[in-house]
C-alpha atoms as an extended CHARMM CRD file, in Angstrom:
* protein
*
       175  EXT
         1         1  UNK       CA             27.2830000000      -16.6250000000        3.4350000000  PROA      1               0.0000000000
         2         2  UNK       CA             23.9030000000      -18.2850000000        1.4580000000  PROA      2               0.0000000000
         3         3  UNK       CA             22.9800000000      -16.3210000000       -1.2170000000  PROA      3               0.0000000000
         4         4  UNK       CA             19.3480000000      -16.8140000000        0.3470000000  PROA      4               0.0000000000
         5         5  UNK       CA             17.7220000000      -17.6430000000        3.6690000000  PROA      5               0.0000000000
         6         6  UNK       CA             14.2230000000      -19.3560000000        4.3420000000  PROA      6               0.0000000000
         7         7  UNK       CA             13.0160000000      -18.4120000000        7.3950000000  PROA      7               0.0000000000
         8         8  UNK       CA             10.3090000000      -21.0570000000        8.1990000000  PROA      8               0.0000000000
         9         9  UNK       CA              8.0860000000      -22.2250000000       11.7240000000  PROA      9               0.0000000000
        10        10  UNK       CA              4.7750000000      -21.8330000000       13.0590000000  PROA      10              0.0000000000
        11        11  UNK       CA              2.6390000000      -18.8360000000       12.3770000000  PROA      11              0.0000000000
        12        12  UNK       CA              3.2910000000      -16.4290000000       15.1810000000  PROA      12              0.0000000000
        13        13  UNK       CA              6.8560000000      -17.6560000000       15.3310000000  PROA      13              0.0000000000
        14        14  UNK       CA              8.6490000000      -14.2770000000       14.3800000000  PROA      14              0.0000000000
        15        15  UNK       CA              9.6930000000      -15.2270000000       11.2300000000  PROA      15              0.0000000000
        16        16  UNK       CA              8.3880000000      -11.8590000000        8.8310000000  PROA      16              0.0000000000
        17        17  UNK       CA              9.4710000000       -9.1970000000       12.2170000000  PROA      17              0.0000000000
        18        18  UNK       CA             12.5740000000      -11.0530000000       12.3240000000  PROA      18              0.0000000000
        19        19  UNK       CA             13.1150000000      -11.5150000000        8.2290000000  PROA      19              0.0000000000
        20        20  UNK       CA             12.9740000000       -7.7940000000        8.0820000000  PROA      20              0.0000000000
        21        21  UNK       CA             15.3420000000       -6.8760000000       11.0570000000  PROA      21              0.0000000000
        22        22  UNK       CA             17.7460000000       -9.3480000000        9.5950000000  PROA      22              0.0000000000
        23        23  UNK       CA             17.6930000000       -7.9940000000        6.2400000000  PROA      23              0.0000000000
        24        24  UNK       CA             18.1410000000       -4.7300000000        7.2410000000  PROA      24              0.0000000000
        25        25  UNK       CA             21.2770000000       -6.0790000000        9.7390000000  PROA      25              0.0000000000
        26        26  UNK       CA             22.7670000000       -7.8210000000        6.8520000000  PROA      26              0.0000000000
        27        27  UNK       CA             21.7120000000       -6.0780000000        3.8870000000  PROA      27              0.0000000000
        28        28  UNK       CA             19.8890000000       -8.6850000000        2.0090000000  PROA      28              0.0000000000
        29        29  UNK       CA             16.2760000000       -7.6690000000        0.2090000000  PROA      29              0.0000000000
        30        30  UNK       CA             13.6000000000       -9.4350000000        2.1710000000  PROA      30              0.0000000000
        31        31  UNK       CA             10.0650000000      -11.3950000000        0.9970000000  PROA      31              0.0000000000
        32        32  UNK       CA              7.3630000000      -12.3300000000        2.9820000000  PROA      32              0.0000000000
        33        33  UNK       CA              5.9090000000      -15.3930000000        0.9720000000  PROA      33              0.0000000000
        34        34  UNK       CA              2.2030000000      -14.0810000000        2.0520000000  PROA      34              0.0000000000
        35        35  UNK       CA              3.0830000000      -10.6550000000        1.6300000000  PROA      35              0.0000000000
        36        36  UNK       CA              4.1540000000      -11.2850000000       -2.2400000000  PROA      36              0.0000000000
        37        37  UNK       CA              0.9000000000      -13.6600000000       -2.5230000000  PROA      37              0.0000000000
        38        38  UNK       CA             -1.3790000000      -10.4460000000       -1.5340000000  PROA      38              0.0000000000
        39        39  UNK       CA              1.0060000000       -8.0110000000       -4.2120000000  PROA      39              0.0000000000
        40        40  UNK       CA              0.7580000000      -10.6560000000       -6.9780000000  PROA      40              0.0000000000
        41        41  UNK       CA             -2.6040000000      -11.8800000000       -6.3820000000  PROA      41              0.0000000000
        42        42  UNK       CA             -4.2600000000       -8.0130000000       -5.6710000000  PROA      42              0.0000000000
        43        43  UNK       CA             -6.2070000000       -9.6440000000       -2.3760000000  PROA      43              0.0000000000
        44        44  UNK       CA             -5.5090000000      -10.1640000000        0.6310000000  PROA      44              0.0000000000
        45        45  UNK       CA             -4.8990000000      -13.8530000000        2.3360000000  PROA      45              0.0000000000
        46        46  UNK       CA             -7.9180000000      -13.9510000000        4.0220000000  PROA      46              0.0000000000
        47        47  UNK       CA             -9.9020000000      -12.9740000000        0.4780000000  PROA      47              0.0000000000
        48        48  UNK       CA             -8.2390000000      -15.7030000000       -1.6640000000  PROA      48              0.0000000000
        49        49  UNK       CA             -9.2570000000      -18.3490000000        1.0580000000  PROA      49              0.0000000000
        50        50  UNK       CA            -12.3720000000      -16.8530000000        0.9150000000  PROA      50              0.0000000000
        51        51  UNK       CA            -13.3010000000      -16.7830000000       -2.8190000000  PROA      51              0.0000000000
        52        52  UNK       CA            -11.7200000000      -20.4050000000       -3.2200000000  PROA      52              0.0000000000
        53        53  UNK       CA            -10.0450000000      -22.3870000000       -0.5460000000  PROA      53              0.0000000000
        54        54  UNK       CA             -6.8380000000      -23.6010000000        0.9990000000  PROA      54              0.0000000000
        55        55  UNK       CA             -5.4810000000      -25.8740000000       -1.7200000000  PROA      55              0.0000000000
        56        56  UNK       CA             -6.1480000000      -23.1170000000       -4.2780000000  PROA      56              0.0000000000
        57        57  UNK       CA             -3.9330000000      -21.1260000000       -2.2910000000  PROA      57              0.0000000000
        58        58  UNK       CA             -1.5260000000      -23.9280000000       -1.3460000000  PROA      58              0.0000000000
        59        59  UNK       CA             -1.0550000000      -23.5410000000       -5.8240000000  PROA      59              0.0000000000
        60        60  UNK       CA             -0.6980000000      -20.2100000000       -5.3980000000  PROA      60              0.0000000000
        61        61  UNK       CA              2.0020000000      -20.3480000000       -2.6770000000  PROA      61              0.0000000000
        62        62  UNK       CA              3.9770000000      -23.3200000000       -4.7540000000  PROA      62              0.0000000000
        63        63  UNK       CA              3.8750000000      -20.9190000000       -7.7960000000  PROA      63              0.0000000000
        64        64  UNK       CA              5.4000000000      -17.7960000000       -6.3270000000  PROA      64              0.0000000000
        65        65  UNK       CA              7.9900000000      -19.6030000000       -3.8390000000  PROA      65              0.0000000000
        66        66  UNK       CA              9.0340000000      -21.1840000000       -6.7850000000  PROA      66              0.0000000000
        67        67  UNK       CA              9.5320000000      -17.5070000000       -8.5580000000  PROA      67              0.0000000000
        68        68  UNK       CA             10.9500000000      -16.4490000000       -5.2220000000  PROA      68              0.0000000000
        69        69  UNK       CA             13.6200000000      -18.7500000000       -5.0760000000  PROA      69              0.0000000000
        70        70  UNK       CA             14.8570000000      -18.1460000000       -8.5030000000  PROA      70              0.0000000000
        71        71  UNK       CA             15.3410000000      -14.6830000000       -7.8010000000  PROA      71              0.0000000000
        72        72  UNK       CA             18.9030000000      -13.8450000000       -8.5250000000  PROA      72              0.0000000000
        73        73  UNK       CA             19.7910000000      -11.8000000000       -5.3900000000  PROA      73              0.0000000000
        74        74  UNK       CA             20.8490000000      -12.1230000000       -1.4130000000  PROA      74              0.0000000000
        75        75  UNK       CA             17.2620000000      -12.7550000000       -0.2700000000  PROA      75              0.0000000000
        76        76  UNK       CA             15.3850000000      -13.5860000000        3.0680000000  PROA      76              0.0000000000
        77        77  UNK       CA             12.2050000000      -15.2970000000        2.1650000000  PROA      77              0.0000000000
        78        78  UNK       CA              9.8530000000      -15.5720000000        5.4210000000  PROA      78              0.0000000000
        79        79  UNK       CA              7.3440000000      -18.2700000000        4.5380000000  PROA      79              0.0000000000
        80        80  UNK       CA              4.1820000000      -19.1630000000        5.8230000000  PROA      80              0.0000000000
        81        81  UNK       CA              3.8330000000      -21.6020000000        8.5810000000  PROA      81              0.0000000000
        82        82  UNK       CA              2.5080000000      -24.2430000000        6.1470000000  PROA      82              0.0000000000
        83        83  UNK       CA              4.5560000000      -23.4330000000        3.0070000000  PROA      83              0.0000000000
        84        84  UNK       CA              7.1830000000      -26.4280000000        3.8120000000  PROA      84              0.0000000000
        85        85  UNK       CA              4.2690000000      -29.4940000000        4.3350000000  PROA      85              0.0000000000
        86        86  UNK       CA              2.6600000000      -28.9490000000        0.4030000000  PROA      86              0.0000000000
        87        87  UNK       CA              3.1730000000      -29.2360000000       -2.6680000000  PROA      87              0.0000000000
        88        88  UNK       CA              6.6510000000      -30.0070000000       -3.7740000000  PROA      88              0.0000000000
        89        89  UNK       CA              8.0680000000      -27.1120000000       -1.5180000000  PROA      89              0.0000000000
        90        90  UNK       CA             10.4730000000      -28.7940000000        0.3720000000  PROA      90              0.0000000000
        91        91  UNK       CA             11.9300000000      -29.8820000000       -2.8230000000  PROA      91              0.0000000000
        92        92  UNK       CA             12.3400000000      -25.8660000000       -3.7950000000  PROA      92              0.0000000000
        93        93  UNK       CA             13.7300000000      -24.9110000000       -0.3660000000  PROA      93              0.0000000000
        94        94  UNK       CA             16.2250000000      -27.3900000000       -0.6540000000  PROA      94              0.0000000000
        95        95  UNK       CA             17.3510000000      -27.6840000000       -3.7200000000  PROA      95              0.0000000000
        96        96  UNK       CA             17.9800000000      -23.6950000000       -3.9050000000  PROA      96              0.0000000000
        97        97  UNK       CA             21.6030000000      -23.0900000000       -4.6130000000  PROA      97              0.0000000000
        98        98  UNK       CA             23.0970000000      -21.9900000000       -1.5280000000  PROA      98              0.0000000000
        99        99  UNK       CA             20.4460000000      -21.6480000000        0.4410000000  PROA      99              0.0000000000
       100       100  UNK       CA             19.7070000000      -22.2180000000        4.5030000000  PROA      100             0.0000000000
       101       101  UNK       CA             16.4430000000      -22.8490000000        5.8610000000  PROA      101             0.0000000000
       102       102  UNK       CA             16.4550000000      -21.4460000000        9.5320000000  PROA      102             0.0000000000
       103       103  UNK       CA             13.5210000000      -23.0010000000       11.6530000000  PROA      103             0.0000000000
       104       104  UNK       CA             12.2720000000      -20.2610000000       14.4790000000  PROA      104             0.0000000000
       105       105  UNK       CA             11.2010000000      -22.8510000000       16.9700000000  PROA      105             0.0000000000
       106       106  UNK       CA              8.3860000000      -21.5370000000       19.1270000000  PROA      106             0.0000000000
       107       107  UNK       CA              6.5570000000      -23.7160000000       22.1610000000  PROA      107             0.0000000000
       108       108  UNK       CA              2.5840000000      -23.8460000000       22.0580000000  PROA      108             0.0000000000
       109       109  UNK       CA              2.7540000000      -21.8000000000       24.6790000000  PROA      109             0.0000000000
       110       110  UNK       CA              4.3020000000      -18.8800000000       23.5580000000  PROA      110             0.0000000000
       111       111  UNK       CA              2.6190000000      -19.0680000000       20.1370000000  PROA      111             0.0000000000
       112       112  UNK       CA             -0.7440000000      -19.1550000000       22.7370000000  PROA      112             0.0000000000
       113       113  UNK       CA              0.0890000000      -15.6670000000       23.7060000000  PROA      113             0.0000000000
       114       114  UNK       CA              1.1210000000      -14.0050000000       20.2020000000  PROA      114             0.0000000000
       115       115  UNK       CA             -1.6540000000      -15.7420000000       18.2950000000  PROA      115             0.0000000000
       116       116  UNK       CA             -4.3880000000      -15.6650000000       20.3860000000  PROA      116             0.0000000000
       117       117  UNK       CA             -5.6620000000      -11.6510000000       20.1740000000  PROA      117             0.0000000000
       118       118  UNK       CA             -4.3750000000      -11.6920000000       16.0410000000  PROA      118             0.0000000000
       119       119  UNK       CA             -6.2890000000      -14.5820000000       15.5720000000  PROA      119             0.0000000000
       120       120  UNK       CA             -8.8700000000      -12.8090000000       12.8810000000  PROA      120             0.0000000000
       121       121  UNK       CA             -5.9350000000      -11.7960000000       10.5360000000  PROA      121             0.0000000000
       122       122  UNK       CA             -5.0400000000      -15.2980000000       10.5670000000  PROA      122             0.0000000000
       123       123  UNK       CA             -7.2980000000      -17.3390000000        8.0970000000  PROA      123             0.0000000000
       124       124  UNK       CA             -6.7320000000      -21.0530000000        9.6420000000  PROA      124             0.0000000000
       125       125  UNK       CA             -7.7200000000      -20.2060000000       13.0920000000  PROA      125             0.0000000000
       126       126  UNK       CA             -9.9620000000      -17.6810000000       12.6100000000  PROA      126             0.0000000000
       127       127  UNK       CA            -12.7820000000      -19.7400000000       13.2660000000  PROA      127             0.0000000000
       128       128  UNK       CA            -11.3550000000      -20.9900000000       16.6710000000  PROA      128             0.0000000000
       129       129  UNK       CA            -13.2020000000      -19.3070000000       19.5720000000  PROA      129             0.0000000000
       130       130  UNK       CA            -11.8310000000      -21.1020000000       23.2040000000  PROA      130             0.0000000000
       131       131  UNK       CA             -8.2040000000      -21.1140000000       24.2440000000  PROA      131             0.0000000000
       132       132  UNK       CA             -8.4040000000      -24.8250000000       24.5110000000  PROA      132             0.0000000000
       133       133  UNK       CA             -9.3560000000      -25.3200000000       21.0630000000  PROA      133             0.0000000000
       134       134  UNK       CA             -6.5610000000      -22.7480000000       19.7330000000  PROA      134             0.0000000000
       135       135  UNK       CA             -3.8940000000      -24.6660000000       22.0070000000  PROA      135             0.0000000000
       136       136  UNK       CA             -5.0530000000      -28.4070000000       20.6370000000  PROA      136             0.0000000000
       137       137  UNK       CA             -5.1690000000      -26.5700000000       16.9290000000  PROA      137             0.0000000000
       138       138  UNK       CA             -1.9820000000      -25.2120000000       17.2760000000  PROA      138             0.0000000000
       139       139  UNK       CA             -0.2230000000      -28.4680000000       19.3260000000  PROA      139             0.0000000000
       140       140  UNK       CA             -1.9240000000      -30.7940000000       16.3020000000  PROA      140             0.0000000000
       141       141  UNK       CA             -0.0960000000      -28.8290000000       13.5760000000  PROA      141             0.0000000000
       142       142  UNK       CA              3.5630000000      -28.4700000000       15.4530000000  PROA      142             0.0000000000
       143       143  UNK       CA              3.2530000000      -32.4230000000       15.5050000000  PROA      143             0.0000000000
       144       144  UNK       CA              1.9310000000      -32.6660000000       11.8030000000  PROA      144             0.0000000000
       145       145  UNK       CA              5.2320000000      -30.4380000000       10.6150000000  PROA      145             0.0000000000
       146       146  UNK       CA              7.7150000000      -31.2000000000       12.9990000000  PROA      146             0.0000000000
       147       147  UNK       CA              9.0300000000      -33.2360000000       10.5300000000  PROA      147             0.0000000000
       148       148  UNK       CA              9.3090000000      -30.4710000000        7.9250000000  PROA      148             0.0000000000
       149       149  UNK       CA             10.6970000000      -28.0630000000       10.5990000000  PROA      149             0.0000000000
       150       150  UNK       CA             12.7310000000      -30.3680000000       12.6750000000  PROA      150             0.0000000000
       151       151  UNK       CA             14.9540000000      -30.6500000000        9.0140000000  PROA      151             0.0000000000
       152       152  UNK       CA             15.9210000000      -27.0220000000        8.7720000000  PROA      152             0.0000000000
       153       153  UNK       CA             19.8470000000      -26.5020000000        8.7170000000  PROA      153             0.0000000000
       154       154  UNK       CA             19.3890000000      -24.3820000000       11.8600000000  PROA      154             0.0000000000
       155       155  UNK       CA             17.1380000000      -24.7780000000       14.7190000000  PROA      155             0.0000000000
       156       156  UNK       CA             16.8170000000      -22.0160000000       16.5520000000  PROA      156             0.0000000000
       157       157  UNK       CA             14.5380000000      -21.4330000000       20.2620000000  PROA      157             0.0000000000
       158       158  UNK       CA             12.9510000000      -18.3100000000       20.0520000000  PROA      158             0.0000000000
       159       159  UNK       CA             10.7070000000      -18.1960000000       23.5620000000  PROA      159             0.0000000000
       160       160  UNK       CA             11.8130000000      -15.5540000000       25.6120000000  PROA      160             0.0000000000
       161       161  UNK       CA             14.3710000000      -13.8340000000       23.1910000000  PROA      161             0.0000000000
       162       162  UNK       CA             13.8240000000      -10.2950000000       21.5720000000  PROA      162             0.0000000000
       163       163  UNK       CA             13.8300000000       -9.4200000000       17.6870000000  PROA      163             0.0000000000
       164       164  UNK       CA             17.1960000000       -8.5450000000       18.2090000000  PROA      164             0.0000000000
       165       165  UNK       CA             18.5090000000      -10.9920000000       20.2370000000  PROA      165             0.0000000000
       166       166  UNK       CA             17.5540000000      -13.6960000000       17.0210000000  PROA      166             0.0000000000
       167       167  UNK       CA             19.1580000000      -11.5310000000       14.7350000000  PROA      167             0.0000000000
       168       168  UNK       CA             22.2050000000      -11.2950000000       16.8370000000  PROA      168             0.0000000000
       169       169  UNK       CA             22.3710000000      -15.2630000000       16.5910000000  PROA      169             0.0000000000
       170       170  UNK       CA             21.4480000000      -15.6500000000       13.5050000000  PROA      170             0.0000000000
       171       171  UNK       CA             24.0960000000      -12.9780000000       12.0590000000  PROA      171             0.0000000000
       172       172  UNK       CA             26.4230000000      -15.2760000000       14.5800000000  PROA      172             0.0000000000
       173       173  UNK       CA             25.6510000000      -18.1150000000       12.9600000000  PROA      173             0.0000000000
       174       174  UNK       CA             25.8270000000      -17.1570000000        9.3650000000  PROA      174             0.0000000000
       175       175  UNK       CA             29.2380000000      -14.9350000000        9.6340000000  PROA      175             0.0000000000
């Protein structure tokens, strides 16, 4: 089994609920890539975007992905939806020893419904006030990193299945 496992997809995707069920089902330690940000960094996401802007915290994520992945440990790192598309973080991802990038592969759609009433916790689409404008945001940025996504070792649909369900497959896949 990989000594660690990138979770990576669209915000809303599942990928920090499911990081954690899976870590607990296969008794790795789990990171959420924002979560760490906020513990390193003393401030919340929406705070460092705030006080400076996204490609400060673009460096930011680069730095501590990059700490992340050196860890020496059986890891889950959930990363943010964008982590993948900047910086040199593809590079990381893949060239961590024995690693496997699972992509949780959500339609517009479904990532409608979970975004839509979070949608102030979320700094990039805060902003966005009409449905249409969240679905063409949203839509615009699955086409921008499909490419990043699409490259994952495992694809995996996750419309329609429970937290458990993608654990269940993703323990299936890994065993």
């Amino acid at each position: 089994m990989a000594d660690t496992i990138f979770l990576i997809g669209y915000m809303g995707a599942g990928k920090t609920v499911v990081g954690k069920s899976l870590s607990k089902s296969i008794n790795y330690d789990f990171y959420d890539l924002d979560n760490f940000i906020e513990i390193m960094e003393k401030k919340k996401i929406s705070e460092i975007f705030n006080d400076h802007n996204e490609v400060y915290f673009r460096r930011l994520e680069n730095k501590y992905l990059k700490i992340l992945s050196q860890k020496k440990e059986s890891k889950i790192i959930s990363l943010g939806g964008g982590t993948p598309c900047f910086k040199n973080n593809i590079k990381i991802i893949e060239s961590t020893p024995n690693s496997i990038t699972i992509y949780l592969k959500a339609s517009v759609s479904c990532l409608m419904k979970r975004l839509k009433d979070g949608k102030n916790k979320r700094p990039l689409i805060s902003h966005i006030k009409s449905s249409k404008d969240l679905k063409d945001f949203i839509s615009k940025h699955l086409f921008d990193r499909a490419i990043y996504y699409e490259n994952a070792d495992v694809k995996l649909s996750v419309d329609n299945l429970k937290i458990n369900e993608i654990v269940k497959l993703i323990s299936n896949f890994l065993a």
